[in-house]
C-alpha positions as CSV (number, residue, x, y, z in Angstrom):
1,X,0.0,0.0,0.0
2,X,3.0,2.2,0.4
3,X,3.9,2.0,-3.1
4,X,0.1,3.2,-4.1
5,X,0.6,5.9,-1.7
6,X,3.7,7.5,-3.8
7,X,2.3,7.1,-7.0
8,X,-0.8,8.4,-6.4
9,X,-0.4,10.8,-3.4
10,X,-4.5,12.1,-3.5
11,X,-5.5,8.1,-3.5
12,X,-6.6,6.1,-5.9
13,X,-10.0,6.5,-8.0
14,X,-10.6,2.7,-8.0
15,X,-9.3,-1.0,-7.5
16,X,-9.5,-4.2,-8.9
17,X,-8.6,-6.7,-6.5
18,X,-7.7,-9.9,-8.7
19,X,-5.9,-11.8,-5.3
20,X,-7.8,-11.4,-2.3
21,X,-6.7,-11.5,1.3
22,X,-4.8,-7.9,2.2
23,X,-6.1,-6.6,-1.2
24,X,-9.4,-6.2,-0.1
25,X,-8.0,-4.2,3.1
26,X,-5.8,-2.1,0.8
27,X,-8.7,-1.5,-1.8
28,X,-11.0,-0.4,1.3
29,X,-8.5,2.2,2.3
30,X,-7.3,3.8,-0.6
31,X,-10.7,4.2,-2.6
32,X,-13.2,5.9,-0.6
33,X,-16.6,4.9,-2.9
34,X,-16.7,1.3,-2.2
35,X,-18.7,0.6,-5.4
36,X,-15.9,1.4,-7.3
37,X,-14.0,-1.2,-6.0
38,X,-14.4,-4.9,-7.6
39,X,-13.1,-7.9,-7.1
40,X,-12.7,-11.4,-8.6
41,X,-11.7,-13.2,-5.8
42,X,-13.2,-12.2,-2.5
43,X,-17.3,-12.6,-2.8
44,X,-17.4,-12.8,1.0
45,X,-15.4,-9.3,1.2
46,X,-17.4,-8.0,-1.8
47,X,-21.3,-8.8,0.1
48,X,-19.5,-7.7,3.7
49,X,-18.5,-4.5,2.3
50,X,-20.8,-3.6,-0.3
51,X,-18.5,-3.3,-3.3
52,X,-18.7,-5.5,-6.7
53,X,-17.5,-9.5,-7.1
54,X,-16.7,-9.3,-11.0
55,X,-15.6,-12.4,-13.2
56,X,-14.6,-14.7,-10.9
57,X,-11.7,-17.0,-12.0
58,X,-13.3,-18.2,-15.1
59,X,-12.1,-17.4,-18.6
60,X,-15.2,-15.0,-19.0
61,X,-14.0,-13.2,-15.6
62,X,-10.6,-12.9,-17.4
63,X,-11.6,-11.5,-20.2
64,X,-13.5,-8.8,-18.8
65,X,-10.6,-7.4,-17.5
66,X,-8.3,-7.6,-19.9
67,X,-11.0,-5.7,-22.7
68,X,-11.4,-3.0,-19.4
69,X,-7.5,-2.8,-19.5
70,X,-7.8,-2.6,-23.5
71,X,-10.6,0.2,-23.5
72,X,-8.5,2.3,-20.7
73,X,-11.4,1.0,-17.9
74,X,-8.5,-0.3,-15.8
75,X,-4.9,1.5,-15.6
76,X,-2.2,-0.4,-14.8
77,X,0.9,2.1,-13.8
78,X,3.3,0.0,-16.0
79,X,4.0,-3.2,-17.6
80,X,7.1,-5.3,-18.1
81,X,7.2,-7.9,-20.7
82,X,9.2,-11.0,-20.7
83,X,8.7,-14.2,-22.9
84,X,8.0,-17.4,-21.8
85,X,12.1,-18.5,-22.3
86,X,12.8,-16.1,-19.9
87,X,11.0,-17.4,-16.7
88,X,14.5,-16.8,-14.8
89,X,15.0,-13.3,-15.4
90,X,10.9,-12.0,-14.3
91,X,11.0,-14.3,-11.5
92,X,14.8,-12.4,-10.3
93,X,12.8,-8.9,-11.5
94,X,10.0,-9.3,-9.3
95,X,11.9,-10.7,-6.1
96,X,14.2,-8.0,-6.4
97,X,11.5,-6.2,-4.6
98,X,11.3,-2.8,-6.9
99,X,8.5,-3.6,-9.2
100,X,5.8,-1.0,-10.1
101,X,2.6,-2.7,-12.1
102,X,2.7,-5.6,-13.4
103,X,5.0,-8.3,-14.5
104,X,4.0,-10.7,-17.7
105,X,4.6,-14.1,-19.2
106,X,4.1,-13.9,-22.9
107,X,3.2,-17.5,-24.0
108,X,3.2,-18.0,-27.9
């Protein structure tokens, strides 16, 4: 949540949470209209709460956020490619403890 807090300073507009457990914390405390907060893992955090349980962890679910990352629905702050052959080097990239957004496999 620290690393939210210095990029965006005023908070955060909205969250996705696609992991659960301290996400759903962290998405309560940084976005202050909980119906702009969804979810695709915690349905018991989404009906406690009062914010959305989207997709789920079916290929449907999955699409939908990926075409609301296409259209500009969801922001991710960056994104760093690697292909498949190099497993290694994300794995070392994102246990070196630095990483802002996201880090992808590309499988062709």
């Amino acid at each position: 949540m620290e690393r939210v807090h210095r990029i965006a300073p005023q908070g955060v507009d909205a969250a996705l949470d696609l992991i659960g457990g301290d996400a759903t914390a962290a998405s309560l405390e940084l976005v202050t209209e909980r119906q702009r907060i969804g979810t695709t893992i915690d349905a018991e955090g989404a009906e406690r709460y009062g914010f959305h349980r989207v997709g789920g962890r079916t290929t449907h679910g999955l699409r939908q956020v990926v075409d609301w990352y296409r259209t500009g629905a969801v922001k991710i702050p960056s994104v760093t490619v690697y292909p498949l052959e190099e497993v290694a080097a994300a794995h070392r990239h994102v246990e070196a403890g630095h990483t802002q957004g996201k880090v992808v496999l590309q499988v062709r």
